[in-house]
TIRO-2110 file (N, C-alpha, C; in Angstrom, 1 decimal):
// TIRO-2110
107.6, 67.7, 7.8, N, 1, A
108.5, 68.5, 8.5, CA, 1, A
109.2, 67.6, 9.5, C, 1, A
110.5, 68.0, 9.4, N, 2, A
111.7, 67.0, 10.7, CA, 2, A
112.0, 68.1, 11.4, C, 2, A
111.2, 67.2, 12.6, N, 3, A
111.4, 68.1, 14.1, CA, 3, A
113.0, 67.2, 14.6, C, 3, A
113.6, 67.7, 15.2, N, 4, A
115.1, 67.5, 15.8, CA, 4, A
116.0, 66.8, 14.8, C, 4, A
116.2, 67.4, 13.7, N, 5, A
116.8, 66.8, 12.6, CA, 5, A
117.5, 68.0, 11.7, C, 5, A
118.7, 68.6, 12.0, N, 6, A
119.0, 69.7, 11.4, CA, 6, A
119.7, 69.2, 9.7, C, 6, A
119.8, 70.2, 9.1, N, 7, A
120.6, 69.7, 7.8, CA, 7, A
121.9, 69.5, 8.2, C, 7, A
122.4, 69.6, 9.0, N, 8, A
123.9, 69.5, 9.2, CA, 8, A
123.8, 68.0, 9.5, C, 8, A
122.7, 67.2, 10.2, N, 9, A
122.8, 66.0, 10.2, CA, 9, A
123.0, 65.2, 9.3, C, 9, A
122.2, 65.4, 8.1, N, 10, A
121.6, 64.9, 6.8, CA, 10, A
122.6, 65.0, 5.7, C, 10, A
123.5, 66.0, 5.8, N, 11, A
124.5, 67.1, 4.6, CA, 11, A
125.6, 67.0, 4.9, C, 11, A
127.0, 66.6, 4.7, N, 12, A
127.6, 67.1, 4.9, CA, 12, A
128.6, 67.5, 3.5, C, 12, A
129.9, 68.5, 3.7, N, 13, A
130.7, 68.9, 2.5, CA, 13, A
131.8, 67.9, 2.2, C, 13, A
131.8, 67.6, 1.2, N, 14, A
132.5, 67.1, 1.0, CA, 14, A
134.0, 67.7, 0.9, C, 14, A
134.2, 69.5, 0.6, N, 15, A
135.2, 70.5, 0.7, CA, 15, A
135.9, 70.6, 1.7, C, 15, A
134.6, 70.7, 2.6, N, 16, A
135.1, 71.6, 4.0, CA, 16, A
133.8, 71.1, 5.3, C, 16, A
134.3, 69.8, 5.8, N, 17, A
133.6, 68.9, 6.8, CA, 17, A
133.0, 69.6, 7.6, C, 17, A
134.2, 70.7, 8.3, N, 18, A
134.3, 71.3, 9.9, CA, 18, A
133.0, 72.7, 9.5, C, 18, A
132.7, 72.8, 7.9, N, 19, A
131.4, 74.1, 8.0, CA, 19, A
130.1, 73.6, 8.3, C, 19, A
130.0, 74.4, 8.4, N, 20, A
128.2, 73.8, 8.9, CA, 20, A
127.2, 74.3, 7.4, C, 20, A
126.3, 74.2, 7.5, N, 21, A
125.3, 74.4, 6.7, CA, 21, A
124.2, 75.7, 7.6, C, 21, A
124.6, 76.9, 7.1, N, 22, A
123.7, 78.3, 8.3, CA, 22, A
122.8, 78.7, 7.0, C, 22, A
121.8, 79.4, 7.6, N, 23, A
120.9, 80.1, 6.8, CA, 23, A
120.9, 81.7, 7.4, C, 23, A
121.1, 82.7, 7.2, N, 24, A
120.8, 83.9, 7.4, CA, 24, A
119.8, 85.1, 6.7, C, 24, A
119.0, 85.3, 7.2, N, 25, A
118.4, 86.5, 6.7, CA, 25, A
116.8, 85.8, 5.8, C, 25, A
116.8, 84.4, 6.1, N, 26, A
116.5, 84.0, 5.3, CA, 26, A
116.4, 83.4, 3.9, C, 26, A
117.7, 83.7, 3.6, N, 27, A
118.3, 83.1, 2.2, CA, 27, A
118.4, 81.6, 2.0, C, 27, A
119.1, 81.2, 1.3, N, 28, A
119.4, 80.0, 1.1, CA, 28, A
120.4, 79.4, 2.2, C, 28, A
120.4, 78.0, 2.5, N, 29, A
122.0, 77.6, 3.2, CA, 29, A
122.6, 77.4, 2.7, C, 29, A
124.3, 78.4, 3.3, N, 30, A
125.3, 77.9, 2.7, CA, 30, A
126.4, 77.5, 3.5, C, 30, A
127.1, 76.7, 3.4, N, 31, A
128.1, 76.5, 4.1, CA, 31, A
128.9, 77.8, 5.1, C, 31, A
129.2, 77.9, 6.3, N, 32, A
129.7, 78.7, 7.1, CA, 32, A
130.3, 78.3, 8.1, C, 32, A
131.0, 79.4, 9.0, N, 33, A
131.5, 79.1, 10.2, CA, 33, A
130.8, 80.8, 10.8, C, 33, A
130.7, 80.4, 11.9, N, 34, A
130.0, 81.4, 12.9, CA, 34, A
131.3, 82.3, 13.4, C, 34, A
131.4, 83.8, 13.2, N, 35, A
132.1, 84.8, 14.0, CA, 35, A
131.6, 85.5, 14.2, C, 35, A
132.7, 86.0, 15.4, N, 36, A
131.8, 86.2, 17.0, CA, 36, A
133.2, 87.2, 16.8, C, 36, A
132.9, 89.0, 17.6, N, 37, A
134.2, 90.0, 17.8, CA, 37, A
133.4, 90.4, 19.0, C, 37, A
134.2, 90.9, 20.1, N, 38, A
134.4, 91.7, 20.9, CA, 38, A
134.8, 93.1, 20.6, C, 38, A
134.0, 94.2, 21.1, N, 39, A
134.3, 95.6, 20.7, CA, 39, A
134.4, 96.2, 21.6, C, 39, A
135.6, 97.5, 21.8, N, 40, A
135.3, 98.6, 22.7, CA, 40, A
134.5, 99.8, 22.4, C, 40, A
133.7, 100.2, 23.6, N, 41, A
133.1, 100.8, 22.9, CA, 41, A
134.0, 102.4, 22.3, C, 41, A
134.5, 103.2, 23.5, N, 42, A
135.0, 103.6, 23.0, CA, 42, A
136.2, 104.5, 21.9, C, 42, A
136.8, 103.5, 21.2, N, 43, A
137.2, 103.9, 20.2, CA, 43, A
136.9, 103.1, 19.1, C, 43, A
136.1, 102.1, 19.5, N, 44, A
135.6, 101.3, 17.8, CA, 44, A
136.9, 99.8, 18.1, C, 44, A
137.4, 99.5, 18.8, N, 45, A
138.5, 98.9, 18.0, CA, 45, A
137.8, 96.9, 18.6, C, 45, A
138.5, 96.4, 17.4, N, 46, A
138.4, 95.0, 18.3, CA, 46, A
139.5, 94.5, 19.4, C, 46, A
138.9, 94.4, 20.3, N, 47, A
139.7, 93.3, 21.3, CA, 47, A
140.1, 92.0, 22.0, C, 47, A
138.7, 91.5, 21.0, N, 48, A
138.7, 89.4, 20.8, CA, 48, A
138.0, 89.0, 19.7, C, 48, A
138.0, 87.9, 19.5, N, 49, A
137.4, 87.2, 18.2, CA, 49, A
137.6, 85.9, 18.6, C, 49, A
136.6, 85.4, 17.6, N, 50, A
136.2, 84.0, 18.3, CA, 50, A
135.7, 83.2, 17.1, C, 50, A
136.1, 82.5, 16.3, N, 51, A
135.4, 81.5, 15.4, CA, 51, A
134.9, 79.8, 15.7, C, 51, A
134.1, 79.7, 15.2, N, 52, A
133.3, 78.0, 15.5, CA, 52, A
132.5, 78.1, 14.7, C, 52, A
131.7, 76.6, 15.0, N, 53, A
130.6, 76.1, 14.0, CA, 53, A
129.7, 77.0, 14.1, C, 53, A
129.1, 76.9, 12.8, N, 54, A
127.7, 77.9, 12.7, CA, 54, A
126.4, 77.0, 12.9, C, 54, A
126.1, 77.2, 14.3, N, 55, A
124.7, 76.8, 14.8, CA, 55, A
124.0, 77.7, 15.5, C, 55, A
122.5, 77.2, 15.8, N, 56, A
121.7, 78.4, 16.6, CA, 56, A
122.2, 79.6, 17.6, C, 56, A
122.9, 78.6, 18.7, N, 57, A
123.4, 79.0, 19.9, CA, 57, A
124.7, 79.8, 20.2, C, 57, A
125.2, 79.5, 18.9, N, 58, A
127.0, 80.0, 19.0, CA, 58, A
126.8, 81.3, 19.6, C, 58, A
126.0, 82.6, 18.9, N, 59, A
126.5, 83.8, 19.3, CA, 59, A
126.3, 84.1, 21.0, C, 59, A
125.7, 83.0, 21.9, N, 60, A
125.5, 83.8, 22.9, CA, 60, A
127.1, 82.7, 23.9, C, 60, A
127.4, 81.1, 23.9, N, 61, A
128.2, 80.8, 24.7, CA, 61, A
129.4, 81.4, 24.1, C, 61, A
129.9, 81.6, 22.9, N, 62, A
131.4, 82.6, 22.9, CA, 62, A
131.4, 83.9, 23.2, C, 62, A
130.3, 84.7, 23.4, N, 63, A
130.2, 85.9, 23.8, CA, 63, A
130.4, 85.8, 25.1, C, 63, A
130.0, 85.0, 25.8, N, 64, A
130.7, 84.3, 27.5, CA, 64, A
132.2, 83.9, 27.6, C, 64, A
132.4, 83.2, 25.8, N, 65, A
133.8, 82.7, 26.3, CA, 65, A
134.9, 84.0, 26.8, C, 65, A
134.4, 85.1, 25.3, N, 66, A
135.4, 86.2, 25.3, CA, 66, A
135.0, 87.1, 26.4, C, 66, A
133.9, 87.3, 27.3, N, 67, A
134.3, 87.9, 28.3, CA, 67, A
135.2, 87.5, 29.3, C, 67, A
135.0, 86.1, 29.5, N, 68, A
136.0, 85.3, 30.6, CA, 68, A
137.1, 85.7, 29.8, C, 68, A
137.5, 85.4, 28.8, N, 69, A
139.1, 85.4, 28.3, CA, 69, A
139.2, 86.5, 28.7, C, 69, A
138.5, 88.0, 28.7, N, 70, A
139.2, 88.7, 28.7, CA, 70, A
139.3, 89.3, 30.2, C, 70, A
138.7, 88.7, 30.4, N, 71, A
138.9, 88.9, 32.4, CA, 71, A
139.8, 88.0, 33.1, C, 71, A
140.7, 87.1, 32.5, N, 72, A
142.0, 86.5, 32.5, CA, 72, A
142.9, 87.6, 31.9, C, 72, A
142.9, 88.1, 30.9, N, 73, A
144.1, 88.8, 30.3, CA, 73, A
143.7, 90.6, 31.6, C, 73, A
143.2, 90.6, 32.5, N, 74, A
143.5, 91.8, 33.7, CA, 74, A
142.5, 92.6, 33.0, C, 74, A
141.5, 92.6, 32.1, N, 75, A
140.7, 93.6, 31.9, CA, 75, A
139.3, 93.4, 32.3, C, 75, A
138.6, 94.3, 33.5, N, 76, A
137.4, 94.1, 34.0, CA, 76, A
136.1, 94.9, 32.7, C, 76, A
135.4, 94.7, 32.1, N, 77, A
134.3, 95.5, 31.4, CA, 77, A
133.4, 96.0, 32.1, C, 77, A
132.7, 97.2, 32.1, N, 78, A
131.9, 97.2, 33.2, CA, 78, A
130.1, 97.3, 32.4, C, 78, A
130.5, 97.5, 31.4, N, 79, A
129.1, 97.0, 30.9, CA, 79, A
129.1, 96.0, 29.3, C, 79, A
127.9, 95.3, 28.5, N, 80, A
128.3, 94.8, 27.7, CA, 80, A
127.1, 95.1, 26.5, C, 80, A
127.1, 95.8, 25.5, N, 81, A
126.0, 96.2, 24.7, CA, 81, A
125.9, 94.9, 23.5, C, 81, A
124.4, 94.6, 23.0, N, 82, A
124.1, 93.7, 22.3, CA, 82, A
122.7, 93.8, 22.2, C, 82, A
122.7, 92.7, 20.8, N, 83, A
120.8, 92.6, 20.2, CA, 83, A
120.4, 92.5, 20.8, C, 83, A
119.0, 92.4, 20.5, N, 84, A
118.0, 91.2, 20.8, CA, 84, A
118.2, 90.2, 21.1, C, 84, A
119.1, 89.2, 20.0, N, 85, A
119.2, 87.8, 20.0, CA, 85, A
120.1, 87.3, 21.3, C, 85, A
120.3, 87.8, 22.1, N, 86, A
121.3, 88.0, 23.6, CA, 86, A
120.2, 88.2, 24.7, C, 86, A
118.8, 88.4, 24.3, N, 87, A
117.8, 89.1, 25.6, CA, 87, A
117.3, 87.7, 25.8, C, 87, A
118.2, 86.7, 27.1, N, 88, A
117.5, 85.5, 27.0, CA, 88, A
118.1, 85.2, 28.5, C, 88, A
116.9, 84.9, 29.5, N, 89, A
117.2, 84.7, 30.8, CA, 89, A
118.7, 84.0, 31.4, C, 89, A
119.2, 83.0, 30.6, N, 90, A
120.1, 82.3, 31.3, CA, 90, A
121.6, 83.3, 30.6, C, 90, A
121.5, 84.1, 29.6, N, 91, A
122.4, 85.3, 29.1, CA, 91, A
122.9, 86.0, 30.4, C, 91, A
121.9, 86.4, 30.2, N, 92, A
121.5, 88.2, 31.0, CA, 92, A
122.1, 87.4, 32.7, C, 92, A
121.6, 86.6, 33.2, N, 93, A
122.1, 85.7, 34.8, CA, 93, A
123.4, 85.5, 34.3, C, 93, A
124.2, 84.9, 33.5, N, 94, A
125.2, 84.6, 33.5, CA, 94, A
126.4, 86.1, 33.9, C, 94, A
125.4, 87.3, 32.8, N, 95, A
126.7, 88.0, 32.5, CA, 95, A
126.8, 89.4, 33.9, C, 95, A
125.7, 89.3, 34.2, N, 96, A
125.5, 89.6, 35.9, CA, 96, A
126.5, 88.8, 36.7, C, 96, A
126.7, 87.4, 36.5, N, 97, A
127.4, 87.0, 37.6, CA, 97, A
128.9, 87.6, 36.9, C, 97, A
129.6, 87.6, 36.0, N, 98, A
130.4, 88.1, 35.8, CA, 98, A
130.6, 89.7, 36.2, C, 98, A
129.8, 90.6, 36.7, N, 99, A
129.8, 91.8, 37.5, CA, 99, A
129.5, 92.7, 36.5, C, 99, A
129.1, 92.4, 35.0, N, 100, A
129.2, 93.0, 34.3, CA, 100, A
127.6, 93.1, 34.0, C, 100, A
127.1, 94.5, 33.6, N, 101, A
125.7, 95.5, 33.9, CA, 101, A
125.7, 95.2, 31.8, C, 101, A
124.3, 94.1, 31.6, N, 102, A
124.0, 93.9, 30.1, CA, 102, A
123.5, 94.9, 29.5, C, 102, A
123.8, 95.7, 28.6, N, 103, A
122.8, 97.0, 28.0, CA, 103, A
122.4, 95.8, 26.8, C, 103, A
121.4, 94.7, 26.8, N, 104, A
121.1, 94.3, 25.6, CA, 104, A
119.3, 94.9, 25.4, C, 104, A
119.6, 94.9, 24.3, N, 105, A
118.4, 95.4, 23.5, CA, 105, A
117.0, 94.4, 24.1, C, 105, A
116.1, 94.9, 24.4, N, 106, A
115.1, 94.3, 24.7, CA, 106, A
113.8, 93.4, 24.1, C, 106, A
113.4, 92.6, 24.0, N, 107, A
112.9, 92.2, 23.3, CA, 107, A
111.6, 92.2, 23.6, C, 107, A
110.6, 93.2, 23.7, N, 108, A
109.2, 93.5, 24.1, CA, 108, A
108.2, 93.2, 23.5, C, 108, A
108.6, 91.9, 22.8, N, 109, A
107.0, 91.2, 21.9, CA, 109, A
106.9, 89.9, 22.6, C, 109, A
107.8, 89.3, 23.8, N, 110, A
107.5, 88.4, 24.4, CA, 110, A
106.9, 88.4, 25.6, C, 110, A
106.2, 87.3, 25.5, N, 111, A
105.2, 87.3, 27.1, CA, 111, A
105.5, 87.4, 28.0, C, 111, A
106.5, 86.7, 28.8, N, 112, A
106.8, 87.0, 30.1, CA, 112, A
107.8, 88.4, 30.0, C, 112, A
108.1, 89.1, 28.9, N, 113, A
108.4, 90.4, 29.1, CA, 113, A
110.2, 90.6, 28.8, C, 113, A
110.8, 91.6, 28.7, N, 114, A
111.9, 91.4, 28.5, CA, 114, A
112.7, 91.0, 29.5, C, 114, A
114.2, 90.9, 29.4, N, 115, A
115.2, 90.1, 30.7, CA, 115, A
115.7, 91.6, 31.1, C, 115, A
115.7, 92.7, 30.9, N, 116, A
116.4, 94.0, 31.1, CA, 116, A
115.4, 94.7, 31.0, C, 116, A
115.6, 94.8, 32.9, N, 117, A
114.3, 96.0, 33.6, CA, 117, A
115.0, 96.8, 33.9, C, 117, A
114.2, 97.4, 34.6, N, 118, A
114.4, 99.6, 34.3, CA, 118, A
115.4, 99.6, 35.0, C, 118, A
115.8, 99.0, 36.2, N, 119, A
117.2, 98.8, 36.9, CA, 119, A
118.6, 99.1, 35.9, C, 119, A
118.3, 98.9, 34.6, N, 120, A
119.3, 99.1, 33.5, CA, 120, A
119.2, 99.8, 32.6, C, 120, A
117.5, 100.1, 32.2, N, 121, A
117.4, 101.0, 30.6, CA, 121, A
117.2, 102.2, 31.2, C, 121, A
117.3, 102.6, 32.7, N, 122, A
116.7, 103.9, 33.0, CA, 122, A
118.1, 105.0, 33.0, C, 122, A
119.3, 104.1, 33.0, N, 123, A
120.5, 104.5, 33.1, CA, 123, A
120.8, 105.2, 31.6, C, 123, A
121.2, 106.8, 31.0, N, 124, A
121.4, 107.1, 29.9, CA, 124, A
122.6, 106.7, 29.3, C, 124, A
123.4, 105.8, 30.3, N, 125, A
124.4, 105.2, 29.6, CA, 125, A
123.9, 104.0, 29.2, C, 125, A
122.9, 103.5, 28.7, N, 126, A
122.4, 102.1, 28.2, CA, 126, A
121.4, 102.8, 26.6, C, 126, A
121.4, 103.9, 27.1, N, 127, A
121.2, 104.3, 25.2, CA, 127, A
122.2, 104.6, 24.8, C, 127, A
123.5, 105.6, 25.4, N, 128, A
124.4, 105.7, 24.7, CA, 128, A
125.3, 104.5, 24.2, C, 128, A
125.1, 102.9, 25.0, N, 129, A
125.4, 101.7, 24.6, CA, 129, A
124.9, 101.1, 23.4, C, 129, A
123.5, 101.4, 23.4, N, 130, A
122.7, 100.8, 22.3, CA, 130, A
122.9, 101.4, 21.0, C, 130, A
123.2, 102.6, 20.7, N, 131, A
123.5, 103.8, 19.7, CA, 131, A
124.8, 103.4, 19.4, C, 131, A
125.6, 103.0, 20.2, N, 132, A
127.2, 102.7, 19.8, CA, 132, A
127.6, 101.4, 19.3, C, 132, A
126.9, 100.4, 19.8, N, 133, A
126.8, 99.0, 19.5, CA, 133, A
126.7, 98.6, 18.2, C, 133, A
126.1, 99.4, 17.6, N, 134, A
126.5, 99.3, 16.1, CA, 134, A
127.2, 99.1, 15.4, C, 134, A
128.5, 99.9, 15.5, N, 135, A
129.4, 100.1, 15.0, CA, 135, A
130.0, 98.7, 15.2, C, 135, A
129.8, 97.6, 15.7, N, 136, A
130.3, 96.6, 15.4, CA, 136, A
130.1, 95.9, 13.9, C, 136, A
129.1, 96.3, 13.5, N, 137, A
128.5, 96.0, 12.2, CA, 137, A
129.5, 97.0, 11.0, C, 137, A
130.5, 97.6, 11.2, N, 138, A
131.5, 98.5, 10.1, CA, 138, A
132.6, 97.4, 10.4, C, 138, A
132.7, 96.7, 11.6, N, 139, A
134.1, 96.1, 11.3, CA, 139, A
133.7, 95.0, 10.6, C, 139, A
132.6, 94.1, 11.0, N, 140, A
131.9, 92.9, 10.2, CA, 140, A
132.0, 93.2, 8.7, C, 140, A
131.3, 94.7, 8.5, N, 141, A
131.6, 95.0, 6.7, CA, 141, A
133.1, 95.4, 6.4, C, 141, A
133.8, 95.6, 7.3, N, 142, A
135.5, 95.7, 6.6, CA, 142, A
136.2, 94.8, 6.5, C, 142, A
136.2, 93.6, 7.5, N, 143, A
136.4, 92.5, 7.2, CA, 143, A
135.9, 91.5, 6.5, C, 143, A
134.6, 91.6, 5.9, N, 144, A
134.1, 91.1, 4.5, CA, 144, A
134.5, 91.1, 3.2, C, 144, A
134.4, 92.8, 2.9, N, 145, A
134.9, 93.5, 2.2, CA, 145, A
136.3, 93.6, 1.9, C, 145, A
137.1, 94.1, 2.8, N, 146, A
138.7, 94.3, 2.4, CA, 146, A
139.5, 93.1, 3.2, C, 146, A
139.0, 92.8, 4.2, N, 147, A
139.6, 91.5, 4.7, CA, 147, A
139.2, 90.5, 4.3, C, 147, A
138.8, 90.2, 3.2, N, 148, A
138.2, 88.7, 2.6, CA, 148, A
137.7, 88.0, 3.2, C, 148, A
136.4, 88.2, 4.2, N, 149, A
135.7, 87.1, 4.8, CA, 149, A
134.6, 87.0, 4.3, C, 149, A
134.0, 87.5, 3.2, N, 150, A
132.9, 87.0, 2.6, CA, 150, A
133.3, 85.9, 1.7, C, 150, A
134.2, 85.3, 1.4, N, 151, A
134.5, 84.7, 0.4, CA, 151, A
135.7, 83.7, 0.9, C, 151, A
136.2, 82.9, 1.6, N, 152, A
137.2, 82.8, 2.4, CA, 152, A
137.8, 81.8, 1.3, C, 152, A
139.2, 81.4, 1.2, N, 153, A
140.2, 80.8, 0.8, CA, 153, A
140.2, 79.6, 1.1, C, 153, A
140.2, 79.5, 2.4, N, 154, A
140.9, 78.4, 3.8, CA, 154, A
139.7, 77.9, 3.8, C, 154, A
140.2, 76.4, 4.3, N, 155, A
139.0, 75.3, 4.7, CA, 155, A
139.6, 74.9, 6.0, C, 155, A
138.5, 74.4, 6.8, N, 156, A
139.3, 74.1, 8.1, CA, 156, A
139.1, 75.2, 9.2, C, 156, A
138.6, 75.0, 10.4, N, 157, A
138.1, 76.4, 11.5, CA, 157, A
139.8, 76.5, 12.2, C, 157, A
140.5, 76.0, 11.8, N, 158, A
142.0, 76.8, 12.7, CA, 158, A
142.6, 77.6, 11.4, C, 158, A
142.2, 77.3, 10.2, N, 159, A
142.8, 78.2, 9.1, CA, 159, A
142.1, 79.5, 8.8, C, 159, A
140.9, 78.9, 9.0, N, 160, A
139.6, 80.5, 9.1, CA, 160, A
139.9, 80.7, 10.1, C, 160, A
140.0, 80.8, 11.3, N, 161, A
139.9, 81.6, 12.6, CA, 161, A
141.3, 81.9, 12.8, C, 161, A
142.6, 81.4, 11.6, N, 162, A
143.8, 82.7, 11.9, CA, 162, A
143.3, 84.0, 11.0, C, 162, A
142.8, 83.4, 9.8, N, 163, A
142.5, 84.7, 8.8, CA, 163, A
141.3, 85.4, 10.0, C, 163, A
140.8, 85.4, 10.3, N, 164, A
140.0, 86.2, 11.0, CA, 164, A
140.9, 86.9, 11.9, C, 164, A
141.8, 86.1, 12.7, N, 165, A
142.5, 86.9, 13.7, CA, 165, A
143.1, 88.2, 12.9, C, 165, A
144.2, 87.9, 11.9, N, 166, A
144.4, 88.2, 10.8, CA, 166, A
143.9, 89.5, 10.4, C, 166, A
142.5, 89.5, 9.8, N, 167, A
141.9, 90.5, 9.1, CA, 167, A
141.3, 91.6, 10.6, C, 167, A
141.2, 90.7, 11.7, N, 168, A
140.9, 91.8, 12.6, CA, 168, A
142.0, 92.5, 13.1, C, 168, A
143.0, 92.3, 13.4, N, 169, A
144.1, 92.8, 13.2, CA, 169, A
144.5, 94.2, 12.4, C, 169, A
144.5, 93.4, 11.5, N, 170, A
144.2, 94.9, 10.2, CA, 170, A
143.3, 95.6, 9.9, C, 170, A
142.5, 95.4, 10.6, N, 171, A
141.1, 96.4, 10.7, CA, 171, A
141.5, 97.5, 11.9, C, 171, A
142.2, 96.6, 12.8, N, 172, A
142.4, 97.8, 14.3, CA, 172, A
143.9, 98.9, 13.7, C, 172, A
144.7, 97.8, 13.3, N, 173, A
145.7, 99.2, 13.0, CA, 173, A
145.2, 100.2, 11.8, C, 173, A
144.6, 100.1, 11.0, N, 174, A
144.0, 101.0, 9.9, CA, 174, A
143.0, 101.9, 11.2, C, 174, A
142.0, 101.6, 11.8, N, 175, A
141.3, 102.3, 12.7, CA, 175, A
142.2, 103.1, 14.0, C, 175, A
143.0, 102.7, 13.9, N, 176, A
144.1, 103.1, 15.1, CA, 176, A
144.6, 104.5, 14.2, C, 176, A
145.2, 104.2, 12.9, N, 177, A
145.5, 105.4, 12.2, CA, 177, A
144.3, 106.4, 12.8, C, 177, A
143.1, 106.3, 11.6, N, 178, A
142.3, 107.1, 11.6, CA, 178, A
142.4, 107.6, 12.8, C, 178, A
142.4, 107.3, 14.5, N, 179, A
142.1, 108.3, 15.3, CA, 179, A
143.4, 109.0, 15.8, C, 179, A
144.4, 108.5, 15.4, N, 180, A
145.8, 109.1, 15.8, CA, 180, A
145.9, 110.4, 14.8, C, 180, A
145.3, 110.1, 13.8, N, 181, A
144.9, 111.1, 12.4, CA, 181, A
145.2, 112.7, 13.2, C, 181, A
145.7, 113.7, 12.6, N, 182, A
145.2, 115.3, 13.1, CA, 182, A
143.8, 115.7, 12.2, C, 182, A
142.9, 115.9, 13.4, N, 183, A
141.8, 116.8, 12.4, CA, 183, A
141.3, 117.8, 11.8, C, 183, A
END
């Protein structure tokens, strides 16, 4: 076994340099790039996106980036819903200092205990966060699916990360229909 020795060291693509080599779910590695969306909660729509290399850490420092960005563009959030994989002391301190109240999911199989005490989960707006939070996972499957990110064209993280802008895009105005819709 190689301790501090990732495959991305050892491998590279010959196709497409800038992907990394990710494993998910426990499958096999394949070549990827890591995305990252910002969601409101309520009406479903996306409001940032964020692509890079696919390593351990990506999903928690772009989830920092896109809140700063979007506290540049005049919009304050006042809370931020997420996994498990976000319940991690220097997360949760960071997104406090940004003034913003974490509804992340807890992770109560570790020792020293979770980073979100009852100061936060006792609030019934931190289940109705955790219940909603989901729905980030329909835009992930629409932009797989109809927006071609399961299978991408483009090599190169400025060519994938327009098609992402791209396909998120077209996910919000189709979802924008649906709620302008009469019922």
């Amino acid at each position: 076994m190689w301790r501090g020795c990732s495959l991305n060291d050892t491998h590279q693509s010959t196709t497409d340099p800038e992907a990394n080599l990710a494993r998910k779910g426990g499958g096999a590695a394949v070549l990827s790039y890591s995305g990252h969306l910002l969601m409101e909660n309520r009406n479903g729509l996306c409001v940032d996106v964020s692509v890079g290399a696919a390593d351990g850490h990506a999903e928690r420092e772009h989830a920092l980036k896109m809140l700063r960005r979007l506290r540049r563009r005049g919009f304050q959030p006042r809370t931020l819903g997420a996994d498990k994989g976000y319940d991690t002391r220097d997360f949760v301190r960071a997104v406090r200092q940004l003034s913003i109240t974490p509804h992340i999911a807890p992770k109560n199989q570790m020792r020293s205990g979770p980073r979100i005490d009852a100061r936060t989960t006792r609030h019934p707006g931190f289940q109705v966060s955790q219940r909603v939070r989901k729905r980030i996972e329909e835009i992930f499957g629409w932009m797989k699916t109809i927006g071609g990110l399961r299978k991408l064209r483009y090599r190169g993280t400025a060519k994938v990360r327009l098609w992402t802008y791209f396909s998120a895009s077209a996910y919000n105005l189709v979802r924008m229909t649906r709620l302008l819709a009469p019922s």
